[in-house]
C-alpha positions in Angstrom: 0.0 0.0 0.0 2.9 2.1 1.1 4.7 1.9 -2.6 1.8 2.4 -4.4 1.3 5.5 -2.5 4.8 6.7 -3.2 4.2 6.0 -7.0 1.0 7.9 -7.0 2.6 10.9 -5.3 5.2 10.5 -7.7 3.3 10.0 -10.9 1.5 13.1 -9.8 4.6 15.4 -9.3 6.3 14.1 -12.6 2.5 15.3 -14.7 2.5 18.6 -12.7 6.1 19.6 -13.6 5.7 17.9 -16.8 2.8 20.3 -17.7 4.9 23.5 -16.0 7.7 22.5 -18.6 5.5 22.2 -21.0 2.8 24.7 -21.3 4.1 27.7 -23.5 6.2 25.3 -26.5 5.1 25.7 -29.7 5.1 22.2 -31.3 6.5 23.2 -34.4 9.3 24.8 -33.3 10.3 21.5 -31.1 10.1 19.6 -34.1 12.5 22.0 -36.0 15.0 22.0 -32.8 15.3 17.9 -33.6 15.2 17.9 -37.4 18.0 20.0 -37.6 20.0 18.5 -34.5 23.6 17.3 -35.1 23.2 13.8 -33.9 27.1 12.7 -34.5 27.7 14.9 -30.8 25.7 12.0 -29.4 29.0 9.4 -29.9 31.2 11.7 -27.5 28.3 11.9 -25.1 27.6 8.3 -24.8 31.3 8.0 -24.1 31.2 10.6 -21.2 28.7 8.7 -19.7 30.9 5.5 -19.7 33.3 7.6 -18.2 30.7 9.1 -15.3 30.0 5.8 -14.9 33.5 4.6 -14.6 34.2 7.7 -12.1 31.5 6.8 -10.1 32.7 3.3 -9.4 36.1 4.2 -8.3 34.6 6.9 -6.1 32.4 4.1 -4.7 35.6 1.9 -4.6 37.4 4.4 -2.3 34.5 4.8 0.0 33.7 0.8 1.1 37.6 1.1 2.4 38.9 -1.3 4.1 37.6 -3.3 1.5 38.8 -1.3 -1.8 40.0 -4.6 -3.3 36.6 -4.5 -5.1 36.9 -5.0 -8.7 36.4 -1.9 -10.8 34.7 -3.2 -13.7 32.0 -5.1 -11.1 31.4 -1.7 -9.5 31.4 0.0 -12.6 28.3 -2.9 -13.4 26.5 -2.4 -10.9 26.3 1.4 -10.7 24.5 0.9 -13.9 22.2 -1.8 -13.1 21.3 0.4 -10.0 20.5 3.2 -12.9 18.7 0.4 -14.7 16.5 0.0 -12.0 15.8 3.5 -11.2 14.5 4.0 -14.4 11.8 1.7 -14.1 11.4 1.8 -10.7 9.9 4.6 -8.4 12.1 5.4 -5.3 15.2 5.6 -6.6 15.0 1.6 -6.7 18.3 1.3 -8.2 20.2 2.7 -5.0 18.8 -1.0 -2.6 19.7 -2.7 -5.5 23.7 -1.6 -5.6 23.2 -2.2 -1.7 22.3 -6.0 -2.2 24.6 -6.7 -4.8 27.9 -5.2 -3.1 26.4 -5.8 0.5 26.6 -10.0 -0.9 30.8 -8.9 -1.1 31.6 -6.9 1.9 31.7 -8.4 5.5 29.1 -6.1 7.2 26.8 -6.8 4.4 23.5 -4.6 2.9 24.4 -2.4 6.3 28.0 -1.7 5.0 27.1 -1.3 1.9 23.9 1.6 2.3 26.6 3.5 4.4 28.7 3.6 1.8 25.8 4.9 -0.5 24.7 7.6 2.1 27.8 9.0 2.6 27.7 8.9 -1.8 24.6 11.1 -1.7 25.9 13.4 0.8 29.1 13.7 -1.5 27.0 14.7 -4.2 25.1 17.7 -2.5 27.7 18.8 -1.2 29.2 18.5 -5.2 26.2 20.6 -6.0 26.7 23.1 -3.7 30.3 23.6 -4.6 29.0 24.2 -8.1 26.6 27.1 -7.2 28.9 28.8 -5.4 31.2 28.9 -8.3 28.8 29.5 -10.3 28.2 32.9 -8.5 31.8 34.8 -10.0 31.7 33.1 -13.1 28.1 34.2 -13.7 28.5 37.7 -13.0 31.6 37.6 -15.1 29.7 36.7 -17.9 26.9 39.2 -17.2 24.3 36.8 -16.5 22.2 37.2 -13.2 22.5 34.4 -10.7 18.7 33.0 -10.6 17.1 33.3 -6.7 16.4 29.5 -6.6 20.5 28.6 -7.3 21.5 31.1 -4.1 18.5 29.6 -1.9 19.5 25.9 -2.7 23.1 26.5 -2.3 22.3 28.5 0.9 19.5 25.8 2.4 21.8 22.6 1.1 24.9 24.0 1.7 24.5 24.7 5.7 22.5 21.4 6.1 24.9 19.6 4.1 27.9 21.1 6.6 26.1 20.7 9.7 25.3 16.6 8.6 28.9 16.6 7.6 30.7 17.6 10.4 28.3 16.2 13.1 28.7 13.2 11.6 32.6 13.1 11.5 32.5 14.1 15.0 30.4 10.9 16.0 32.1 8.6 13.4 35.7 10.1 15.5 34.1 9.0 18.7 32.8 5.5 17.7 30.2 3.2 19.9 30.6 6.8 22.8 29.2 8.8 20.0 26.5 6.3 19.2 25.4 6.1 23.0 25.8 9.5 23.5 23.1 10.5 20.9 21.1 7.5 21.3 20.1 9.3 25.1 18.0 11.5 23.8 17.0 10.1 20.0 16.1 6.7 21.6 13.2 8.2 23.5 11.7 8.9 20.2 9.0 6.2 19.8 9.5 5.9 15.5 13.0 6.6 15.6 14.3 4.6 18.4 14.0 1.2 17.3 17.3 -1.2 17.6 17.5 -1.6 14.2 17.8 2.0 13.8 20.5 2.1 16.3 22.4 -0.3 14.1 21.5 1.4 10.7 23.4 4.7 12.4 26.2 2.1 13.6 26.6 1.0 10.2 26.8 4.2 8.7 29.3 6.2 11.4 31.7 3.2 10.8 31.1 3.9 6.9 31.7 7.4 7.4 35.2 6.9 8.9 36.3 6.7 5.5 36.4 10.1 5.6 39.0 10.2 8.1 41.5 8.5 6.4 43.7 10.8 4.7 45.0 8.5 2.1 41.5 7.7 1.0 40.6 11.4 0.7 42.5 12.2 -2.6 40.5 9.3 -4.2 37.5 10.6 -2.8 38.2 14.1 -4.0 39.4 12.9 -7.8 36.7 10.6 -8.0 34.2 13.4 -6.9 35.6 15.6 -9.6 35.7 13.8 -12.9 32.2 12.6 -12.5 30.6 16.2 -12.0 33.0 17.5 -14.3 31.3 14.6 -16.3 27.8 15.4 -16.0 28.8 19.3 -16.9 30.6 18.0 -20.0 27.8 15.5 -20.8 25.2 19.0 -20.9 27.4 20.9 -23.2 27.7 17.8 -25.6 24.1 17.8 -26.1 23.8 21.6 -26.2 26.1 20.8 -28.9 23.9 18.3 -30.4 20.9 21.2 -30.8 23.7 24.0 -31.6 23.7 25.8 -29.0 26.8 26.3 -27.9 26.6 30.1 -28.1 25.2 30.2 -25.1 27.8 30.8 -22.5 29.8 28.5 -21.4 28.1 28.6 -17.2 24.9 27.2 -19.0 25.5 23.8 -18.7 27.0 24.5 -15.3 23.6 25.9 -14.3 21.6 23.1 -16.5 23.7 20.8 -14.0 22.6 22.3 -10.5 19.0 22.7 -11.3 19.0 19.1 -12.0 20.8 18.5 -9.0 18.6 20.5 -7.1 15.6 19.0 -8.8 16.2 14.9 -6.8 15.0 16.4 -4.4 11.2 15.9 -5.6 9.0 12.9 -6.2 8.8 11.7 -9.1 7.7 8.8 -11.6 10.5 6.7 -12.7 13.5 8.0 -14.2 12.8 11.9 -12.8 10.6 12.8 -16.0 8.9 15.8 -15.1 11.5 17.7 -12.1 14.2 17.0 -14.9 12.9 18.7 -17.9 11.0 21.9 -15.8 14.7 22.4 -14.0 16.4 22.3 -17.3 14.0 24.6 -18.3 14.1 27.0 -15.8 17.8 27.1 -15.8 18.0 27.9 -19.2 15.4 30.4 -19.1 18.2 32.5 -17.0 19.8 33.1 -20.5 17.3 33.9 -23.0 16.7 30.6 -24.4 13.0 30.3 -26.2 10.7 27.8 -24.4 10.4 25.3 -27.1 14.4 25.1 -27.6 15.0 25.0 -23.7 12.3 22.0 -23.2 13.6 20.2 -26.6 17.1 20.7 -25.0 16.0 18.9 -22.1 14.0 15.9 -23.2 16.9 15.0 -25.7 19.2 15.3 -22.7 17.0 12.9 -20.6 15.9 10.8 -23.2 19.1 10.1 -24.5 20.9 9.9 -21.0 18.2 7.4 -19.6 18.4 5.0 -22.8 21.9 4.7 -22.5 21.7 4.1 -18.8 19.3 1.3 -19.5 21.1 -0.6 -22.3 24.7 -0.5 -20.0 22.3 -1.9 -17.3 20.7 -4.5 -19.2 24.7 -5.2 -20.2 25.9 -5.4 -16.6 23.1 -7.8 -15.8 24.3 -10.0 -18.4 27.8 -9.9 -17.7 27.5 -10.3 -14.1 24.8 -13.4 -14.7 22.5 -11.7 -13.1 18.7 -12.1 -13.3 15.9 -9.4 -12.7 13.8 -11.3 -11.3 15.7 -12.8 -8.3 17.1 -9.0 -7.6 13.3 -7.5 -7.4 12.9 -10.3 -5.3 15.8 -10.2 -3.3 15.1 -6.0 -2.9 11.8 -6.7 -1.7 13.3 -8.3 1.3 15.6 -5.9 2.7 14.0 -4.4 5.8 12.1 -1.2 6.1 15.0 0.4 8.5 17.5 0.7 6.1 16.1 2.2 3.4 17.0 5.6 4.0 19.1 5.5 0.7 16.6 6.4 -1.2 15.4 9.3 0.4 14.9 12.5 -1.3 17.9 14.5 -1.2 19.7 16.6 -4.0 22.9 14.8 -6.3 23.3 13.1 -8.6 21.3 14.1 -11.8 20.9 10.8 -13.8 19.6 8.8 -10.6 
């Protein structure tokens, strides 16, 4: 009853923004925007996504330290199938899915692994952040004004994500103390204080220790790098693809946090909806007609999302995986858990 819900809401949200997006294209000039697209920028951009891909895994790698011995390539797999599955699933699916297939290699199984993907999602606001406050200089230096909703989210995301991040290095520094310490007050809280909670935040302060280890962090930080520099790379190939590359060179910057920004909101499988209003808006920041700034964003989704899905459907088969015995296996993970899939800002093709 609970999913269902969730899927309603989303299916909901996605129609709403989809209609928001939508409302003031003229047809004719959308079909014009694609007849005349430059489709040969589309072999670059499949290969930067191979490359997100591939710098996503070797951030992930880094993170489940001790146990970095992980191949790449099987990372690199299943960070796909986990996009597979979030395409076609509501509630970012995909992210319990990467938890049950690297959870099956690590020695503090799913637990482990869902830290490991937390700390991921906190990495990625905090990537998003970073890029609206550089955004601020470079946008004024090309004369363009910074749009209320980029200095809001930076401002709203940027102190929570801090705050998160530093109170939970302080408890991940103090260990099993740090756990009982906060557990004095948050286990008087009838929903909250459950043991298995307790042992979710276990899971993830020991996860988070990662953090701490300065030979990890230049990992971390390269890893963290390459893929946003990725995704902004990704947006210019495709502004590219609809020649519009005289747009200055902060729009796909921009194009990239309003997506990021835009997780944050329920949605039907795959984002539709958040994705192509935020595009949208961003856009709308330089001038860009309506028509070319929602084309601009369902060929960046649509072509983003179909790639995701193929390299999924190829991880499953090289991994001999079926998809029938990971919904199944999914469906079993316990309700305490799950807090990797809750709504936060990142990573734009999730």
């Amino acid at each position: 009853m609970r999913n269902r819900l969730r899927l309603a809401v989303g299916v909901l949200f996605s129609l709403l923004f989809l209609y928001l997006a939508m409302r003031n294209i003229q047809w004719r000039e959308l079909g014009e925007l694609f007849r005349q697209a430059n489709y040969l920028y589309l072999i670059p951009g499949f290969l930067i996504i191979l490359f997100t891909g591939l710098a996503r895994a070797y951030r992930w790698r880094a993170l489940v330290y001790p146990h970095e011995h992980l191949p790449l390539s099987k990372l690199f797999h299943i960070v796909n199938i986990g996009y597979f599955f979030n395409n076609i699933f509501p509630a970012k699916a995909g992210e319990l899915v990467r938890a049950y297939l690297v959870g099956r290699m690590l020695p503090g199984g799913i637990g482990q692994s869902l830290s490991t993907l937390l700390i991921e999602r906190l990495l990625d606001v905090l990537c998003v952040v970073a890029l609206s406050v550089l955004l601020v200089p470079w946008l004024a230096w090309q004369r363009v004004p910074m749009p209320d909703w980029a200095l809001k989210g930076a401002l709203l995301f940027g102190v929570g994500a801090s705050v998160g991040t530093v109170t939970l290095l302080i408890l991940s520094r103090l260990g099993d103390r740090g756990v009982e310490w906060l557990w004095r007050w948050v286990g008087r809280i009838p929903a909250v204080g459950s043991p298995k909670v307790k042992a979710a935040l276990r899971n993830l302060l020991r996860g988070f220790g990662v953090l701490l280890v300065g030979r990890q962090l230049p990992g971390i930080l390269l890893g963290s790098v390459a893929l946003w520099f990725g995704y902004g790379l990704l947006n210019y190939m495709i502004l590219a693809t609809f020649g519009m590359t005289a747009l200055p060179s902060s729009a796909s910057a921009l194009v990239l946090c309003a997506t990021g920004y835009s997780m944050v909101l329920p949605s039907s499988p795959g984002a539709v909806g958040p994705f192509e209003w935020a595009t949208k808006t961003a856009l709308l920041a330089y001038g860009v007609a309506d028509s070319q700034a929602v084309g601009y964003a369902f060929g960046l989704h649509l072509f983003t999302n179909i790639v995701l899905i193929i390299l999924g459907l190829l991880g499953l088969f090289v991994e001999g995986l079926s998809y029938a015995d990971i919904r199944r296996s999914v469906a079993d993970i316990p309700a305490a858990p799950r807090a990797a899939d809750a709504g936060l800002p990142g990573d734009p093709q999730s």
